[in-house]
C-alpha positions as CSV (number, residue, x, y, z in Angstrom):
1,X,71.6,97.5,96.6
2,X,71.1,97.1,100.2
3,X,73.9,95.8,102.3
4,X,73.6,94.8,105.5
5,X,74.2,92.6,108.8
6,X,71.9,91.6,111.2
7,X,72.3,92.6,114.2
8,X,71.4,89.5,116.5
9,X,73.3,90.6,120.2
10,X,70.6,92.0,122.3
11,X,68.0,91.1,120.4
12,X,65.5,88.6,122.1
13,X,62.5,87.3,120.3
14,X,60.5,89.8,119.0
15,X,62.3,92.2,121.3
16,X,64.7,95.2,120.0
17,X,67.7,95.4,120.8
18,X,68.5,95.8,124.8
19,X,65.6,94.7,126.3
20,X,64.1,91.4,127.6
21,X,67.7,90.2,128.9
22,X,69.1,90.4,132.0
23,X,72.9,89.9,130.9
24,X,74.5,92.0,129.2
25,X,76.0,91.5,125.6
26,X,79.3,91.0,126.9
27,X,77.9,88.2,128.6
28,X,75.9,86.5,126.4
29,X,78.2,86.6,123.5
30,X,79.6,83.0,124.0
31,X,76.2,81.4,124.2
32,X,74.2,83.5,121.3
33,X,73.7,81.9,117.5
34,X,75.4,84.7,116.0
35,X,78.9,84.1,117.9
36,X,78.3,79.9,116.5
37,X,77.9,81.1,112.9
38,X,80.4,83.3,113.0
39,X,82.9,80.2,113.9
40,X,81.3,78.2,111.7
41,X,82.3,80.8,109.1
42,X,85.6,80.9,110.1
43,X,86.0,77.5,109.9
44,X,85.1,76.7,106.9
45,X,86.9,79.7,105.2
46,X,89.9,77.5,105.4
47,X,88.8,74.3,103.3
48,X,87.0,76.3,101.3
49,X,89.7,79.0,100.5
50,X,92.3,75.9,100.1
51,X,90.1,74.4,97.2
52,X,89.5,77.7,95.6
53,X,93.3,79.2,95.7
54,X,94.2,75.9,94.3
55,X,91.8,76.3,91.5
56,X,93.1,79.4,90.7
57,X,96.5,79.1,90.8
58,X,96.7,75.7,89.0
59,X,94.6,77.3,86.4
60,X,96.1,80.3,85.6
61,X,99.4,78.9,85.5
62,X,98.4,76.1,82.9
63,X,96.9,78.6,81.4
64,X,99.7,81.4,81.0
65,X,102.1,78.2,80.3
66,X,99.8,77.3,77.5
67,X,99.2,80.9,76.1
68,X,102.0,80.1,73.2
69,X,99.1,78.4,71.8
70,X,95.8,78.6,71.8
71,X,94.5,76.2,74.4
72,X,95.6,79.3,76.9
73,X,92.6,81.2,76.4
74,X,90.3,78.7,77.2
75,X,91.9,77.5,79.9
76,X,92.0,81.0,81.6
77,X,88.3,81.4,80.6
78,X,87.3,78.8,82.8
79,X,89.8,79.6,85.2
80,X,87.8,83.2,85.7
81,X,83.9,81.3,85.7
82,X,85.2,78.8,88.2
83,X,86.5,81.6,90.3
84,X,82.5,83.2,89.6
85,X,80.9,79.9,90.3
86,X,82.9,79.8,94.0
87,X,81.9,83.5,94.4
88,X,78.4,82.9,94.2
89,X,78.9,80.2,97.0
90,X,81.0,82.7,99.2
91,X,78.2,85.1,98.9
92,X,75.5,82.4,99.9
93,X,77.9,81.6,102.2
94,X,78.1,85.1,103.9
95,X,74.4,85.8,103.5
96,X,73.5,82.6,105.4
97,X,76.2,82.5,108.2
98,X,76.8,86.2,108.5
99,X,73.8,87.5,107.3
100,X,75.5,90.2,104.7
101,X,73.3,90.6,102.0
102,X,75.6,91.5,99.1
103,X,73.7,91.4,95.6
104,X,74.4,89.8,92.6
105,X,77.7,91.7,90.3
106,X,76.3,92.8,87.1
107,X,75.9,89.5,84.8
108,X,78.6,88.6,81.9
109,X,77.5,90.3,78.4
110,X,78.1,87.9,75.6
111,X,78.4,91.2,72.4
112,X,77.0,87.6,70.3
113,X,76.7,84.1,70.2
114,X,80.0,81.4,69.9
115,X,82.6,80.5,72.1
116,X,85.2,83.0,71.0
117,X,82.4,86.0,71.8
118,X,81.6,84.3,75.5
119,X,85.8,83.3,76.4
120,X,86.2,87.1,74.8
121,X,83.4,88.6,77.0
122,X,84.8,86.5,80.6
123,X,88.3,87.3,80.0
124,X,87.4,91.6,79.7
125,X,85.1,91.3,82.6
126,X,86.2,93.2,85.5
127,X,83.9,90.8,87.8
128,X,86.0,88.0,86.6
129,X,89.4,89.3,87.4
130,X,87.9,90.9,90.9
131,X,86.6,86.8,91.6
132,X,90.4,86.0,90.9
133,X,91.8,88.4,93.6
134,X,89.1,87.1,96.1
135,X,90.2,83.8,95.7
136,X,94.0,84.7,96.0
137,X,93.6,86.8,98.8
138,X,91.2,85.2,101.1
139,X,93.4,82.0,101.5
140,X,96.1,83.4,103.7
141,X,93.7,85.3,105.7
142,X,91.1,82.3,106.0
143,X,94.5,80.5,107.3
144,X,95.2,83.6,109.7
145,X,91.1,84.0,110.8
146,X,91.4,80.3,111.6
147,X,94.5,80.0,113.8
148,X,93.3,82.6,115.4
149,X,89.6,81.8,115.9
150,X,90.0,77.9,117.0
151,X,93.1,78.9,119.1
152,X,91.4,81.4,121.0
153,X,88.3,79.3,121.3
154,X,89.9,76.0,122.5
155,X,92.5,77.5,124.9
156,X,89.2,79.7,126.3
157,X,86.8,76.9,127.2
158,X,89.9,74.5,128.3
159,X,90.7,76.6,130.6
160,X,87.5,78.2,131.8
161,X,86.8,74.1,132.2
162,X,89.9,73.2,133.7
163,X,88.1,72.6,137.5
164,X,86.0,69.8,135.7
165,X,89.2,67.5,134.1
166,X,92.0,68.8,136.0
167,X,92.1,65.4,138.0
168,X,93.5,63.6,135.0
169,X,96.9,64.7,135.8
170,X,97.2,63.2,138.7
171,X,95.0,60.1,137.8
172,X,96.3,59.2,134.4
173,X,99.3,61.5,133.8
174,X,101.4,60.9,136.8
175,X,101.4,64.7,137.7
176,X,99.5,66.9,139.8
177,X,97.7,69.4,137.2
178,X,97.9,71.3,134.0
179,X,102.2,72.4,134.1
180,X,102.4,76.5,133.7
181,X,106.6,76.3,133.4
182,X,108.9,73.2,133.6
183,X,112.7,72.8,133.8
184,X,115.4,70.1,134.6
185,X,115.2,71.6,138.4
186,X,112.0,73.0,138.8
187,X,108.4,72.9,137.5
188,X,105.0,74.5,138.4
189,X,101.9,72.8,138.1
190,X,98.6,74.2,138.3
191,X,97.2,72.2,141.2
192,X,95.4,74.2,144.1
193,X,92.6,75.7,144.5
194,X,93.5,78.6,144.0
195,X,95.7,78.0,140.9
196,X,92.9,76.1,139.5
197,X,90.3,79.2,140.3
198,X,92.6,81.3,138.4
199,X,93.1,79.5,135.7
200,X,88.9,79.0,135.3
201,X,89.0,83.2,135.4
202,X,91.8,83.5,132.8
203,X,89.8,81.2,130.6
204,X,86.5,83.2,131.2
205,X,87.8,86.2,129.9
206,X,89.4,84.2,127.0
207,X,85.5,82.7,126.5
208,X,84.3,86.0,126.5
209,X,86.1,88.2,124.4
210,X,86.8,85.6,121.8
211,X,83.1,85.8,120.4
212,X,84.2,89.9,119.5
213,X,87.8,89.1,118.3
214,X,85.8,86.5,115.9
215,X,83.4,89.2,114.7
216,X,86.2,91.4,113.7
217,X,87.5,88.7,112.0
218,X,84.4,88.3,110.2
219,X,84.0,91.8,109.4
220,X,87.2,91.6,107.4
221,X,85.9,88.9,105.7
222,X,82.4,90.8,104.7
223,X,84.7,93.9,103.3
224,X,86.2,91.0,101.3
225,X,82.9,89.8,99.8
226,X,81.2,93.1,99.6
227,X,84.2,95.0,97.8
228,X,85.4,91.8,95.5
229,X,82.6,89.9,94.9
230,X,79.7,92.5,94.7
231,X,78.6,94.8,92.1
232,X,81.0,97.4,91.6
233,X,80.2,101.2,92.7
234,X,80.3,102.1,88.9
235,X,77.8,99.5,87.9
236,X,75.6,100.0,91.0
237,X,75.8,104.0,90.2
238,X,74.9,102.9,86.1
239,X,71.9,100.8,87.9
240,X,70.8,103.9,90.0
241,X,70.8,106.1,86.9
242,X,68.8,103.8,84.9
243,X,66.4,103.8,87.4
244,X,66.6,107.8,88.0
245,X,66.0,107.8,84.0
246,X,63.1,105.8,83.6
247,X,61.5,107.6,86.7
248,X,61.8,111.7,85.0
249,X,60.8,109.6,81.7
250,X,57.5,108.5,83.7
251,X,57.4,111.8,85.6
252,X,57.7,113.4,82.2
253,X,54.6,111.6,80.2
254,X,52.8,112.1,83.7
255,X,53.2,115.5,83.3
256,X,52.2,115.8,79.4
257,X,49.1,113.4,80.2
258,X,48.3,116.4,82.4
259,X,48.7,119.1,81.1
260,X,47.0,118.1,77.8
261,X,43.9,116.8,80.2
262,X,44.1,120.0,81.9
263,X,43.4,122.0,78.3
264,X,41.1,119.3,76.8
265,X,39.1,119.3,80.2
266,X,39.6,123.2,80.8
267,X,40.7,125.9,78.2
268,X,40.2,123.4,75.3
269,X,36.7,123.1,76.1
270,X,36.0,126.9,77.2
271,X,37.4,127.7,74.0
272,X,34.9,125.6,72.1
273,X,32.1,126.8,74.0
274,X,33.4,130.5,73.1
275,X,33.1,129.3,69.3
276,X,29.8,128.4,69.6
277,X,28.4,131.4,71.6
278,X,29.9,133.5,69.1
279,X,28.7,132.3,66.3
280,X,25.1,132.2,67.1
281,X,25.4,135.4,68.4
282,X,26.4,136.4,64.6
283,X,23.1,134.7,63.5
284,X,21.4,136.7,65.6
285,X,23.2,140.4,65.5
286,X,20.5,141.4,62.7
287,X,17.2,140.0,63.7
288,X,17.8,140.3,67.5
289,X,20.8,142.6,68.6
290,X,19.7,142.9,72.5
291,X,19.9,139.3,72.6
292,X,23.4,139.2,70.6
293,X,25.0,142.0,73.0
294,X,24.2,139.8,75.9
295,X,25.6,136.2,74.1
296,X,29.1,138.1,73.1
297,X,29.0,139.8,76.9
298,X,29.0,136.1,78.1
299,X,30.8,134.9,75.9
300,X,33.6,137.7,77.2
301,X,33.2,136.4,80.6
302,X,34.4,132.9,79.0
303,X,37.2,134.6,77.3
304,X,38.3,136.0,80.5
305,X,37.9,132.4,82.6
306,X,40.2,130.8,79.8
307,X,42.4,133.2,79.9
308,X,43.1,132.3,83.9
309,X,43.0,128.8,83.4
310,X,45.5,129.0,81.0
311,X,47.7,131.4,82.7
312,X,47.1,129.0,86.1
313,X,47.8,126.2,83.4
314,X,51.7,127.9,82.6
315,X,52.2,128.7,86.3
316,X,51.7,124.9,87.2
317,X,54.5,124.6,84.0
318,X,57.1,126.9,84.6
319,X,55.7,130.4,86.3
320,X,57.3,133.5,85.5
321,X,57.4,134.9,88.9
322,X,59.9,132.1,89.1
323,X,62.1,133.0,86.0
324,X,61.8,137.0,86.8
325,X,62.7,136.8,90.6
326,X,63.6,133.9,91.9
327,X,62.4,131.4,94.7
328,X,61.5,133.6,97.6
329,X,58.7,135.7,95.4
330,X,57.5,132.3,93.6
331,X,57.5,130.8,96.8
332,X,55.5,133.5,98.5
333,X,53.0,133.8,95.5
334,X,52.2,129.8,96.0
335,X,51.8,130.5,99.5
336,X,49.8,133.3,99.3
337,X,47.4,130.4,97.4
338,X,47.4,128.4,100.5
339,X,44.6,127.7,102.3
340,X,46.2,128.2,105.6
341,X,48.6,131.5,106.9
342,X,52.3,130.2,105.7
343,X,55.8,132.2,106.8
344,X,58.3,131.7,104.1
345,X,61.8,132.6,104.7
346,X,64.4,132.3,102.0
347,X,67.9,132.6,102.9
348,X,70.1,132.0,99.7
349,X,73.6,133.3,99.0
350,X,72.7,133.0,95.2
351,X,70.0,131.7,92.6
352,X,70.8,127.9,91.9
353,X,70.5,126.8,88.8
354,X,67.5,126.5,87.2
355,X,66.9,122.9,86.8
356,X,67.3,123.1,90.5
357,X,65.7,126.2,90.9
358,X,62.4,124.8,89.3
359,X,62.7,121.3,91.1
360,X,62.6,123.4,94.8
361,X,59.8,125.4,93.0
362,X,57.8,122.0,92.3
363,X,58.6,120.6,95.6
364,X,57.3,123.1,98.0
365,X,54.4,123.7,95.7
366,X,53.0,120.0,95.9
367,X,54.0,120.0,100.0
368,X,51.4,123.1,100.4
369,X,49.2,121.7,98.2
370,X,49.0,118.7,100.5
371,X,48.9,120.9,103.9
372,X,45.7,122.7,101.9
373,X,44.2,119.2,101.2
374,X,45.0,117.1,104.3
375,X,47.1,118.3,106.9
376,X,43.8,120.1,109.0
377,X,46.5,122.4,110.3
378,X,46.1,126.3,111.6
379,X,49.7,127.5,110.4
380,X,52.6,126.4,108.4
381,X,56.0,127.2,107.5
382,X,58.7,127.2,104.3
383,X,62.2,127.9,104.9
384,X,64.9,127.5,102.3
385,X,68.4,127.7,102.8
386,X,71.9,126.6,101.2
387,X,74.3,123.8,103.5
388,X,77.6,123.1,102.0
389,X,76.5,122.2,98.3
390,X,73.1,121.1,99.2
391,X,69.6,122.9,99.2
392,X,67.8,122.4,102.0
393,X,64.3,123.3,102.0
394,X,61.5,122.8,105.2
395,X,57.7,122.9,105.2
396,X,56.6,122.4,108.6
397,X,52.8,122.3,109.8
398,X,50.8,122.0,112.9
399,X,48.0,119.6,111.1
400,X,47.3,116.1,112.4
401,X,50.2,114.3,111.0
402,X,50.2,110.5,109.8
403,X,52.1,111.3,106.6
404,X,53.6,108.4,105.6
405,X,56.2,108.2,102.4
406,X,55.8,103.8,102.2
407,X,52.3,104.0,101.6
408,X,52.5,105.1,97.8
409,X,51.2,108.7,98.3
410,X,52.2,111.8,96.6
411,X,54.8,111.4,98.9
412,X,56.3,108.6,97.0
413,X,56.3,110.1,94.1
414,X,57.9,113.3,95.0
415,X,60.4,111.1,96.8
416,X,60.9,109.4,93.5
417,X,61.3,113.2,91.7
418,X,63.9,114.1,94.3
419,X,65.7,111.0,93.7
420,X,66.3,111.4,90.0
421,X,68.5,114.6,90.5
422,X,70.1,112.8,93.9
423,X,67.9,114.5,95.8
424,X,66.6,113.3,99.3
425,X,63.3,113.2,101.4
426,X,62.7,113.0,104.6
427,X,59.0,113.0,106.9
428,X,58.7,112.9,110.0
429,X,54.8,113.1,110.8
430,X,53.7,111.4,113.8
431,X,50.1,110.7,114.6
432,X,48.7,113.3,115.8
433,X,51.7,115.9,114.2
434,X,53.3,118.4,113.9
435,X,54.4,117.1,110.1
436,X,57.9,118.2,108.9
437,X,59.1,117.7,105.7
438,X,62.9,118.4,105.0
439,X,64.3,118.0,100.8
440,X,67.6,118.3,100.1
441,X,68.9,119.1,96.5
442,X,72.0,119.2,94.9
443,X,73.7,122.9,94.6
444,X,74.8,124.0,91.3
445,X,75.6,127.6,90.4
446,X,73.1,129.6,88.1
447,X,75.3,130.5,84.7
């Protein structure tokens, strides 16, 4: 659910922000697309928010009068999908003008078809009744935004232009400039040149600052769109836990599909072998013993590579150094495996929890993995500690960098792990490194 403006002041084309202008933002302001758009949104807020308050009151209150009877439901009903129907056009609105992309609120659920399910489902909606309090409360702010906005802007550029027209006073109005106070004994005019200078710089700063007064004014009205007529925080967090489900479901069968390739493939196999080897040896134990002695003595050998795979196979599941001692010894015991020397340092107040626990585990496992595979460095480093209620844990390397989460690597996927449990990656591997690779995880107490 990304929400965001576009920043457009200091941006040139194709240029970031600050560079390839020689005015400053201040400067600019008055003259850039943003600042028009911005008006134009302001603007037409007002008609906009006249016909939708309108809507809504008249609506509502024919159909609370009508509620004695029946006709009131209905009438409320499509009080609350005309109030939808204008939200979608304030969002389009906002996203073409302003440039806030707010996404879609969570779509009506009908429980089942007819028209008593559908009026049932619009009038429980919390969407509904949010679009209703949009469109009461943006009308007397649209009227504020708009006074203030075209008041601003015309007394701004009339006076900043006041040395081009101030000759119609004396010309066609019988006086001798723009009148600053006026009595029954005395009146001022603006007339001289320096008068007329002053007023110019008056209406300069007017110019300039009104482009920023109008962008507050607009902010206002993106908090309106994004808190009233965008999903709500509970559905968006709903939304984010789907997601987080179906991606430790996936992760999950990943992990079965592996470990079940990794016996069929490995101890599976070994073990089949074994079978074999031991039962022609048993053929052969009475007419050829030397040769039976040496097929079991292989045949222990295998014993003793199966044995390894699977033990390697239940470290890669849950390893008992892990259970027994904690993250510092199961951390040094995977680093030990690296191919490169690796300082771990664990600084922890307390075990987390084990979900946790075996997540960090996981996490710094795959990172080594990767320095081992790819990184081409000399050295590396793991260092785990506790900040606030998250853990943090770092593995740093000296390799040749160019680790990139966005290109679908491991990466991604352990980005996707950590994001299941809330968790949060971060790389930062420029070309040429060092690589460093910060995780945080939620903190939850071992029981």
């Amino acid at each position: 659910m990304a929400t965001h403006y576009a920043h457009e002041y200091g941006h040139g084309h194709g240029q970031p922000a600050g560079t390839g202008h020689r005015l400053p933002a201040a400067l600019r302001a008055p003259f850039e697309a943003r600042a028009w758009r911005e008006l134009g949104h302001v603007l037409l807020s007002l008609p906009i928010s006249i016909v939708l308050f309108t809507w809504t009151v008249t609506m509502v209150s024919l159909g609370a009068g009508l509620l004695v009877t029946f006709l009131g439901v209905p009438v409320l009903a499509a009080a609350l999908v005309g109030c939808r129907g204008f939200g979608a056009l304030e969002r389009a609105r906002a996203r073409g003008l302003l440039h806030l992309d707010v996404a879609d609120p969570e779509p009506l659920r009908v429980p089942k078809p007819g028209a008593l399910a559908w009026m049932g489902a619009v009038l429980k909606s919390g969407v509904s009744w949010r679009h209703l309090l949009y469109a009461l409360v943006q009308f007397p702010w649209a009227v504020f935004s708009f006074s203030v906005a075209v008041t601003f802007w015309t007394v701004g550029w009339a006076l900043l232009t006041y040395p081009l027209w101030f000759w119609v006073f004396p010309a066609y109005a019988g006086s001798g400039g723009l009148q600053l106070y006026g009595d029954a004994h005395h009146s001022v005019y603006l007339d001289n040149p320096f008068e007329i200078t002053v007023t110019a710089l008056v209406g300069l700063v007017f110019t300039l600052a009104t482009p920023w007064l109008v962008r507050a004014l607009t902010t206002v009205d993106g908090l309106l769109v994004r808190g009233l007529l965008g999903p709500s925080p509970l559905s968006a967090r709903v939304e984010e836990l789907e997601s987080d489900r179906g991606v430790v479901v996936d992760t999950a069968a990943a992990d079965l599909r592996r470990i079940e390739r990794d016996l069929h493939d490995g101890a599976q196999a070994r073990l089949v072998g074994l079978a074999m080897d031991l039962g022609l040896a048993k053929e052969k134990l009475q007419e050829d013993p030397r040769a039976a002695a040496r097929m079991v003595e292989e045949a222990h050998g295998e014993v003793k590579t199966a044995l390894q795979e699977l033990r390697d196979l239940a470290r890669g599941i849950h390893p008992a150094v892990l259970t027994d001692r904690g993250l510092d010894a199961a951390l040094s015991s995977v680093a030990s495996r690296c191919t490169v020397p690796v300082r771990v340092e664990v600084d922890l107040p307390a075990r987390p929890a084990p979900a946790i626990e075996g997540i960090a585990y996981f996490t710094v496992s795959e990172l080594l993995q990767n320095i081992s595979k790819h990184s081409g460095a000399r050295s590396a480093s793991v260092d785990v500690w506790r900040s606030e209620d998250r853990l943090m844990l770092q593995v740093s390397d000296d390799g040749v960098g160019g680790a990139d989460v966005s290109r679908g690597s491991g990466l991604a996927g352990l980005a996707g792990r950590l994001d299941a449990v809330d968790g949060i990656l971060m790389v930062d591997s420029p070309a040429g490194g060092p690589t460093r690779v910060i995780a945080e995880l939620p903190w939850r107490t071992r029981l």
